[in-house]
Every structure is written in structure tokens, then in C-alpha cells.
C-alpha positions as a Markdown table, in Angstrom:
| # | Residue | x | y | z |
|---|---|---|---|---|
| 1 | Unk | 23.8 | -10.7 | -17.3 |
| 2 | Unk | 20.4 | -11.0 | -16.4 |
| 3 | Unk | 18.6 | -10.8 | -13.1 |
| 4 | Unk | 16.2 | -13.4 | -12.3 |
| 5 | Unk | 13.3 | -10.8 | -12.2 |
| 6 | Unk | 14.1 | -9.4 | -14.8 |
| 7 | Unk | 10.8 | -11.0 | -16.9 |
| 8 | Unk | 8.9 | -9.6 | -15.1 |
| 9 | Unk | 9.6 | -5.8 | -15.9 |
| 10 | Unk | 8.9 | -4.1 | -19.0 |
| 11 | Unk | 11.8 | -2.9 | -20.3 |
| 12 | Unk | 10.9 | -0.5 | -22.8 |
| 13 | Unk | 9.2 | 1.7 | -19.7 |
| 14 | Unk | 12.5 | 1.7 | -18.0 |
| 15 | Unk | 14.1 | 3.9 | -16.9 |
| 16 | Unk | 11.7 | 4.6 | -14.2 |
| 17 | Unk | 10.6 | 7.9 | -13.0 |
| 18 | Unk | 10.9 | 7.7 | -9.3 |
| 19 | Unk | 13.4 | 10.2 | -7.6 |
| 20 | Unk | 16.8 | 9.2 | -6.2 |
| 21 | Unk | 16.1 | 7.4 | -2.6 |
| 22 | Unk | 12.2 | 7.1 | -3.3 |
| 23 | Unk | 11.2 | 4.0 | -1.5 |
| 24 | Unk | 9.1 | 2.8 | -4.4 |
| 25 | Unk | 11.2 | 0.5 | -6.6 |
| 26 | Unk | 12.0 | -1.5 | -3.0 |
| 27 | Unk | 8.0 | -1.7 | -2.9 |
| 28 | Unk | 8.2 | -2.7 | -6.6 |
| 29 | Unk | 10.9 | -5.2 | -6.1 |
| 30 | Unk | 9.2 | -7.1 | -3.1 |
| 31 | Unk | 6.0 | -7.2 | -5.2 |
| 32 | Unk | 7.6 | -9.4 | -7.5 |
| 33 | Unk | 9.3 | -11.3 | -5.3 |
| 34 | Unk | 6.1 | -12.4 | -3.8 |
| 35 | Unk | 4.3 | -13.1 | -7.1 |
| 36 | Unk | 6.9 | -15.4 | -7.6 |
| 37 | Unk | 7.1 | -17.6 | -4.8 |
| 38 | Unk | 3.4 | -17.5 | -4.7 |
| 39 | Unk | 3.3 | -20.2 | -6.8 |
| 40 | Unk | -0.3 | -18.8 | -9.1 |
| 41 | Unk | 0.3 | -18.7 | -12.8 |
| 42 | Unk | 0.9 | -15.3 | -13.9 |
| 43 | Unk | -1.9 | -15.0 | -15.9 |
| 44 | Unk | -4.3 | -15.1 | -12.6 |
| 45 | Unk | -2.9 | -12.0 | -11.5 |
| 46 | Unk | -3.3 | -8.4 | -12.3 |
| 47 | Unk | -2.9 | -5.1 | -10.6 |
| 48 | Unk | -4.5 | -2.5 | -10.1 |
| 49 | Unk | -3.5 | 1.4 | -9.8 |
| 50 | Unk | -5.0 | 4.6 | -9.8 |
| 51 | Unk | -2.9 | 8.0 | -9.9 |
| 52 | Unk | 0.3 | 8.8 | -8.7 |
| 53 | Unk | 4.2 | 8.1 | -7.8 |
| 54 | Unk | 3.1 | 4.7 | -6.4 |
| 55 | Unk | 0.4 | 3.8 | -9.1 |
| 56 | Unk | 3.1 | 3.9 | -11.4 |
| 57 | Unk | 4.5 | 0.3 | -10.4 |
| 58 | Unk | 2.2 | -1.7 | -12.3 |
| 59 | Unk | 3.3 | 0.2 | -15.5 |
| 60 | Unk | 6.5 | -1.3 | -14.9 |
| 61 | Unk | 5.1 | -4.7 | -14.5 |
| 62 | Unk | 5.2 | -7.4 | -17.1 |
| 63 | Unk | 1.7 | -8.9 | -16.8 |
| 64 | Unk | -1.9 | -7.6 | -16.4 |
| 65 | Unk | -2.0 | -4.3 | -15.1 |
| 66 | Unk | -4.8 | -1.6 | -15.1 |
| 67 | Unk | -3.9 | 1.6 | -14.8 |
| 68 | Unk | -7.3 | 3.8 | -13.3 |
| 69 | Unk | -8.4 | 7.3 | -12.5 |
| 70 | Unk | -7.3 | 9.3 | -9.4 |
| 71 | Unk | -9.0 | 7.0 | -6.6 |
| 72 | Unk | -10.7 | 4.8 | -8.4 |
| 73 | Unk | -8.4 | 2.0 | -8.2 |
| 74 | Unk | -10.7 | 0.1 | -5.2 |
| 75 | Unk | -14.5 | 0.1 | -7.5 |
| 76 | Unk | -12.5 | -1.1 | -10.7 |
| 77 | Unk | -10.5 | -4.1 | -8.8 |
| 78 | Unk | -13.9 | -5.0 | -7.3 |
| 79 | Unk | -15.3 | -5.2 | -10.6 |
| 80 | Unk | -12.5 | -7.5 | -11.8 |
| 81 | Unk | -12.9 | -9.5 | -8.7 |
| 82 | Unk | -17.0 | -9.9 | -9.2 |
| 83 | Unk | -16.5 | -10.9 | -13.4 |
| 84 | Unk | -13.9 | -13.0 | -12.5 |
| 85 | Unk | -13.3 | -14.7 | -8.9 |
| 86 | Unk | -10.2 | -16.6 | -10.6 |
| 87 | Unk | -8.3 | -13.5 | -10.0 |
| 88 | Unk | -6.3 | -12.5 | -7.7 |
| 89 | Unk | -6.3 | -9.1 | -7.7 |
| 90 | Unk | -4.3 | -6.5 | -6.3 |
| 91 | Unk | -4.2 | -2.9 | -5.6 |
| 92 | Unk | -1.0 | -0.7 | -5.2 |
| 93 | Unk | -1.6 | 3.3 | -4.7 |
| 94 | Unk | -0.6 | 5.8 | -2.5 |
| 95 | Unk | -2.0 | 7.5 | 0.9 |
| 96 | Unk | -3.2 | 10.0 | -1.2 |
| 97 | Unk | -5.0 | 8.0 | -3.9 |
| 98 | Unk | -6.9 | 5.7 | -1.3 |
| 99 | Unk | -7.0 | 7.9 | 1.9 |
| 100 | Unk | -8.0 | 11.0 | 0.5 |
| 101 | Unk | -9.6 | 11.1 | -3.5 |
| 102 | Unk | -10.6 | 7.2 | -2.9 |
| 103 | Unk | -11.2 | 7.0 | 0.9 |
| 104 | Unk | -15.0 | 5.8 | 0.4 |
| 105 | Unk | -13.8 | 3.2 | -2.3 |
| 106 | Unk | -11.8 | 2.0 | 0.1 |
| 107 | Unk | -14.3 | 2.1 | 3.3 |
| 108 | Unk | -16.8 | -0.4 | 1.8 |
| 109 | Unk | -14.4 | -2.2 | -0.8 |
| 110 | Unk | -13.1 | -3.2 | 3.5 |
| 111 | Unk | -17.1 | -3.6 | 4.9 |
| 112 | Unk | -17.6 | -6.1 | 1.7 |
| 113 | Unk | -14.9 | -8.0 | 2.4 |
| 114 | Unk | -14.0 | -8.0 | -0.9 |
| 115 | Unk | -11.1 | -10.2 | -2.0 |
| 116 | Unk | -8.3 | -8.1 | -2.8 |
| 117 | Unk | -4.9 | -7.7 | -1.5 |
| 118 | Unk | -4.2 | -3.9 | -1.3 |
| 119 | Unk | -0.7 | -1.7 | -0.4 |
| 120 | Unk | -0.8 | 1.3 | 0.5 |
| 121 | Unk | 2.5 | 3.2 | 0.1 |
| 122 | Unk | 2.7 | 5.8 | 2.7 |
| 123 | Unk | 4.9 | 8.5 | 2.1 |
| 124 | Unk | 2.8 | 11.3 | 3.8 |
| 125 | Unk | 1.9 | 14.1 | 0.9 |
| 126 | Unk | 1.0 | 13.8 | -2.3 |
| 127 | Unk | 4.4 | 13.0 | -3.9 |
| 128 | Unk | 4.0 | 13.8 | -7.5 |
| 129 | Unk | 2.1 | 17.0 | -7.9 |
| 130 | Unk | 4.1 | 19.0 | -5.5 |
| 131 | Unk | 4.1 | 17.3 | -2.1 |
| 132 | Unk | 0.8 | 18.6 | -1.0 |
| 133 | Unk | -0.8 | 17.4 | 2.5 |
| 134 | Unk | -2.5 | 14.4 | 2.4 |
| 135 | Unk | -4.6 | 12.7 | 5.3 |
| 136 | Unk | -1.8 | 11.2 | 6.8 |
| 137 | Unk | 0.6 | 14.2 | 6.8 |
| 138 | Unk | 1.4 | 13.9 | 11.2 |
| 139 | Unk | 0.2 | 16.9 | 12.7 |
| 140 | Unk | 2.8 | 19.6 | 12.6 |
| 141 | Unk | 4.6 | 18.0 | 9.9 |
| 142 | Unk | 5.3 | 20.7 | 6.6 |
| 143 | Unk | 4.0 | 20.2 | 3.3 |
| 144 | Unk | 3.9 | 22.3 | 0.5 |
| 145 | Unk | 0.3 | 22.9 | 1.6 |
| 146 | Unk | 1.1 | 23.2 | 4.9 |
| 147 | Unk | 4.0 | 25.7 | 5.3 |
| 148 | Unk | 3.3 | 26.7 | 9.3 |
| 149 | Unk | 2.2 | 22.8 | 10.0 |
| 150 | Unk | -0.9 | 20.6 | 9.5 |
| 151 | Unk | -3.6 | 21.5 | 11.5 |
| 152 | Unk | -5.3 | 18.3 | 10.7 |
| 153 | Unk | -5.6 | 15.4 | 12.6 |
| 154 | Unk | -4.1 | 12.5 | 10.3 |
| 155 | Unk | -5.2 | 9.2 | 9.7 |
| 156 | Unk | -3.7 | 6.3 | 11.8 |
| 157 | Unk | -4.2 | 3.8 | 9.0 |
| 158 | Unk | -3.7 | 0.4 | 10.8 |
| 159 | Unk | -6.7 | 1.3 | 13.3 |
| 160 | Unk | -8.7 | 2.4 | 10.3 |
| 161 | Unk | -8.6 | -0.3 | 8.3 |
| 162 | Unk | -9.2 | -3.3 | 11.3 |
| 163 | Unk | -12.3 | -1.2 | 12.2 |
| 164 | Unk | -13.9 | -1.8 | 8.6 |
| 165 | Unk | -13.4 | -5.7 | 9.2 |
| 166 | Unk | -10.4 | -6.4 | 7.1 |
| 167 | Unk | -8.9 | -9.7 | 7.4 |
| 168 | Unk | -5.6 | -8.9 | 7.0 |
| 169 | Unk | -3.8 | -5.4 | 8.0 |
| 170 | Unk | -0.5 | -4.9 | 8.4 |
| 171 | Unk | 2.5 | -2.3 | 8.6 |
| 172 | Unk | 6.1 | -2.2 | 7.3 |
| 173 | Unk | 8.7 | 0.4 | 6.2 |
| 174 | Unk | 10.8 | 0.3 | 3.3 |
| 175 | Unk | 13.7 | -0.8 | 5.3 |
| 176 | Unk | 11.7 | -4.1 | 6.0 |
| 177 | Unk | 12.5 | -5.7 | 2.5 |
| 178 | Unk | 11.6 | -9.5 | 4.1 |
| 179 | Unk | 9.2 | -9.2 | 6.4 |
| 180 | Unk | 7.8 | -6.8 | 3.6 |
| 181 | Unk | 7.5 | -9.7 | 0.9 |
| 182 | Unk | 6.4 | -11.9 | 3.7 |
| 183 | Unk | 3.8 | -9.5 | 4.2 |
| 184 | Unk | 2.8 | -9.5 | 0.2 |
| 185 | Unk | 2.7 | -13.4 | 0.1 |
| 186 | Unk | 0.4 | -13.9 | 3.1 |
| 187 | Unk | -2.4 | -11.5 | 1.7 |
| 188 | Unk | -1.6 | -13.5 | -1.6 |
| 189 | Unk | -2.4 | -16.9 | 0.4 |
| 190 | Unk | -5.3 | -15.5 | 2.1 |
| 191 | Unk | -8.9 | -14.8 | 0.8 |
| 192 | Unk | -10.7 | -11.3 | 2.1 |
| 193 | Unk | -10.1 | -7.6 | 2.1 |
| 194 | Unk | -6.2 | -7.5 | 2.9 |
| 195 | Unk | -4.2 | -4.6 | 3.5 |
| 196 | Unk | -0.6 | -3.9 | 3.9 |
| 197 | Unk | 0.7 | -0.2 | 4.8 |
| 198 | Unk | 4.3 | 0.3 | 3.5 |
| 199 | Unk | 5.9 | 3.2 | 5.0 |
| 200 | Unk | 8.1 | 5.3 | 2.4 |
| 201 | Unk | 10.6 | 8.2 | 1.9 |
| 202 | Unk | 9.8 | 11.0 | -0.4 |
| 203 | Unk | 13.0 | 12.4 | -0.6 |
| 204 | Unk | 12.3 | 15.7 | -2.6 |
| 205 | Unk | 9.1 | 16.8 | -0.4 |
| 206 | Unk | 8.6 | 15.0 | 2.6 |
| 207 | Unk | 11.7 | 14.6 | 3.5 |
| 208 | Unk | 13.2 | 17.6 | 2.8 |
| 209 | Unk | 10.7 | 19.9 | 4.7 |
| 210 | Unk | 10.6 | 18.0 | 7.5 |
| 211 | Unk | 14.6 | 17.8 | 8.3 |
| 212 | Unk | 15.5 | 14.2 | 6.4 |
| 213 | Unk | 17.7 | 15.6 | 3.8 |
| 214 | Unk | 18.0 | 12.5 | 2.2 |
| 215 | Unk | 16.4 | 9.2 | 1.9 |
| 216 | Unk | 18.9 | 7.1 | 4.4 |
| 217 | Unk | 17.9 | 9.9 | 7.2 |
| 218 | Unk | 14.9 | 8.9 | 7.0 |
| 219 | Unk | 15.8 | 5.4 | 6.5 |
| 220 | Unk | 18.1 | 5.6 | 9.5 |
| 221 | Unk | 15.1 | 7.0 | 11.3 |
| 222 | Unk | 13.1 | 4.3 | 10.7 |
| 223 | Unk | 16.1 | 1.8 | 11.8 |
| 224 | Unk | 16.3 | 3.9 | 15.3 |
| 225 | Unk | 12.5 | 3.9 | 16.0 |
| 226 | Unk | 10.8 | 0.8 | 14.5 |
| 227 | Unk | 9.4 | -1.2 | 17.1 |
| 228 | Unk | 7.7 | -5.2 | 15.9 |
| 229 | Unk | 4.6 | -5.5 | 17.6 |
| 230 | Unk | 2.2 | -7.6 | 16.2 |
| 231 | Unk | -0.3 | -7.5 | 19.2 |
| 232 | Unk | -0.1 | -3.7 | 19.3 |
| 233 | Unk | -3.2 | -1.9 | 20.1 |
| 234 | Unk | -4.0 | -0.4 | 17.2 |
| 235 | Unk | -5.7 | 2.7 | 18.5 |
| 236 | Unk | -2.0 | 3.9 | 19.4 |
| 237 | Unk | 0.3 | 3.7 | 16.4 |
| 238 | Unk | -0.4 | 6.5 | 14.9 |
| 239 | Unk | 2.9 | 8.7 | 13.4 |
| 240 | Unk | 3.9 | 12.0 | 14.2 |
| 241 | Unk | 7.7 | 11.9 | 13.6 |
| 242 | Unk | 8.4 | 13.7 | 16.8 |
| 243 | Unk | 10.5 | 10.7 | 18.2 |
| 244 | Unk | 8.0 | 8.5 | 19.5 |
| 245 | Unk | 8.2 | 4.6 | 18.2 |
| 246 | Unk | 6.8 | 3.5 | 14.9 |
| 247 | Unk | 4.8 | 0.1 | 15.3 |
| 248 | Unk | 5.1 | -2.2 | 12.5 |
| 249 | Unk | 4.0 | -5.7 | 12.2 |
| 250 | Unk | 1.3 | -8.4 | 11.0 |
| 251 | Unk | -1.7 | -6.9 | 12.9 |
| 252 | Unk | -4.2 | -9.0 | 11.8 |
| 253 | Unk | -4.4 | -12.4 | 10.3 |
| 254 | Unk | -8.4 | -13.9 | 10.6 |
| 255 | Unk | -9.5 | -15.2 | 7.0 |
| 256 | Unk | -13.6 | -15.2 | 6.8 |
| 257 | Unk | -15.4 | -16.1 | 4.1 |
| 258 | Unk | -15.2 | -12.8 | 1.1 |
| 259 | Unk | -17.7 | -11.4 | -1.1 |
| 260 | Unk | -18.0 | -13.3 | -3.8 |
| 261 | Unk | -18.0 | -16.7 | -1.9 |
| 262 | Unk | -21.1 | -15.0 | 0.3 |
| 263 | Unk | -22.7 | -13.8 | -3.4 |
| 264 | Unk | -22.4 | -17.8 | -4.8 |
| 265 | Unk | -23.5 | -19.4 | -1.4 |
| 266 | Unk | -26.6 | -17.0 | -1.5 |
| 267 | Unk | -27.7 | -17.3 | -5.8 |
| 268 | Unk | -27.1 | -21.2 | -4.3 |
| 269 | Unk | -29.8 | -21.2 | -2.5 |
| 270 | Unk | -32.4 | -20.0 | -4.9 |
């Protein structure tokens, strides 16, 4: 028997590649669930991935999907978004991809207020080379780059992206499956730059250096410490993983006029 989704995977890429108690396929699967209920023919939506564990879910996705280099995800979505304003475009990577190789993509792709709807998977190190540091490994946290501790401040991504202006930003974990497809169909109703941060295990790195042997430790983590606060001051929830609260929520929810509705309304006038 059939699930109801199942159109909208492409089968011959199964089976998938993620590790036992990744957080990814949850991403994947609340994805869908919001392209669905969004009500947009299919064919006016494509995502957009650059390189790693979590650009891997458009592969798996039966629609229009572009696959990019290591974080360049943010530049080619804005192309597709300035040839084609019909689109609604999407962006799935990891903290890696847009934090660290595509961080300046991902500055101005927010100043523009460009019209894309972008998740961020959050895991904490790069996941598929090794579990490397990335910049939002907590402070003190191990990574295989990082055996004593990192050293480096991280960044707290929620405050980061409000300060560029986006119109949308927002936080969820993995354990958050419908206020995390909530999440997905809001940006999909809403025009701007709009971001969603989806906290994740990595089971095999992460995790396992930083005493969650599993993915439900971490999981059971999240279920002790989660606090909804959608009025939270965003210059405090930051995440160290040393016990204090993790602050999820819809931070921010103030449509203004994108990009490519400032670029026609100023060619207009000529």
C-alpha cells in the first residue's frame, strides 16, 4: 500500500543515505507536507540545495530541484527568483553550507529581501565530511575539529537573520513535526526573505561527542528544555547545550514588499 506522499519522492534514489536517527527525513517529510497543503501547483515550485547531508533532500524530491555548489545555494535561487518571479523558490542546506562557505550569500540574499523561503537545518558540525566545527558548534561543544572544545563564539542564528531585515525567522527542532510544517506553510504564504532554523541530531558526530549517544537523547533533550516563545528577545537564544532553555518559536512575521516587486515598481516608472 501506498502512502499519500509517496508521489512526491523519487523512488529510484531511495533508499536514502542519512544515518539511523538523523533528523533529516522528519525535515524532508514536513517539507512535503507543506507543499501540499499549500495549495501552488507543483510545477511553481523548486528547491534549491547546495552541499551536504541536508542538501541532499531535494534529490529525493519529485519535482524541480537544483542541486548547487558548496554555498552557493542562496545566488542561484536568487537567480531563479529574478528570471522567473512565478516561482516559489526554496532553499534547504545546512548550518555549514549557509553559515559558513555561503554566509555572505546569505547576508545580502536577507538585505535584498529577496523572495525565498529558506531552512536551515542545524545540526552543529559539518555532518557529512567528518563532523567538523561549523559556526554554530556552542562554545565548548567537541567536534572532530575541536577535540579540547570550540574556542569560537557561534552564531546565534535567530538574532542574525532579524538583524538583515528578514520577514520571516523562525526556530523549531525536529521533535516539533507540526508547528514545523506550520512553519514551512507560512514562509510559503508569505512574500520576502523568510527563514526557518530547524534544529537537528547528528547521531554519529554531534551527538556522540557531546554525550547524546543516540538520536532520542538528544531528542529527549530537546523535549526537557524547549521553551515556545515567540516574543523572545532574540539577542538571548543562543545554544550552548549546557542546560539552559532552547527558545523556539515564529519570531518574526512582517511581510514588506520583496525584490522583485521593488525592481518592477521602479522599471515602471521609467
Amino acid at each position: 500500500m501506498k502512502h499519500p506522499t509517496d508521489s512526491m519522492l523519487r523512488e529510484d534514489r531511495l533508499p536514502h543515505i542519512w544515518c539511523p536517527g538523523c533528523g533529516l527525513g522528519i525535515v524532508m517529510r514536513c517539507y512535503i507536507d507543506a507543499l501540499i497543503k499549500s495549495g501552488v501547483p507543483l510545477e511553481r515550485h523548486v528547491c534549491v540545495s547546495g552541499i551536504g547531508c541536508t542538501s541532499r533532500i531535494p534529490g529525493y524530491l519529485n519535482m524541480d530541484t537544483y542541486h548547487t555548489t558548496h554555498g552557493r545555494a542562496l545566488p542561484f535561487a536568487t537567480g531563479m527568483k529574478v528570471a522567473n518571479d512565478n516561482l516559489l523558490v526554496s532553499v534547504i542546506a545546512g548550518d555549514g553550507d549557509l553559515f559558513n562557505i555561503g554566509g555572505n550569500h546569505l547576508i545580502h540574499a536577507a538585505r535584498r529581501n529577496m523572495d525565498l523561503n529558506v531552512i536551515c537545518v542545524n545540526n552543529f558540525n559539518y555532518g557529512m565530511t567528518g563532523g567538523q566545527f561549523s559556526a554554530t558548534t556552542p562554545m565548548g561543544r567537541v567536534t572532530a575539529t575541536t577535540k579540547k572544545g570550540n574556542i569560537e563564539e557561534p552564531f546565534n542564528i535567530p538574532h542574525v537573520v532579524s538583524s538583515l531585515g528578514a520577514s520571516f525567522v523562525s526556530r523549531w527542532t525536529v521533535l516539533h513535526m507540526r508547528q514545523l510544517s506550520k512553519a514551512i506553510g507560512r514562509m510559503m504564504e508569505m512574500k520576502g526573505f523568510n527563514f526557518l532554523e530547524v534544529i537537528s541530531p547528528c547521531p554519529p558526530n554531534f551527538g556522540r561527542n557531546n554525550n547524546f549517544p543516540d538520536a532520542l537523547s538528544m531528542l529527549e533533550y530537546f523535549r526537557k528544555n524547549c521553551v515556545e516563545d515567540d516574543d523572545a528577545d532574540l539577542s538571548g537564544v543562543g545554544i550552548s547545550f549546557s542546560g539552559e532553555k532552547i527558545i523556539v518559536g515564529n519570531f518574526i512575521d512582517s511581510e514588506k514588499p520583496p525584490y522583485h516587486e521593488r525592481e518592477k515598481s521602479l522599471f515602471a516608472r521609467r
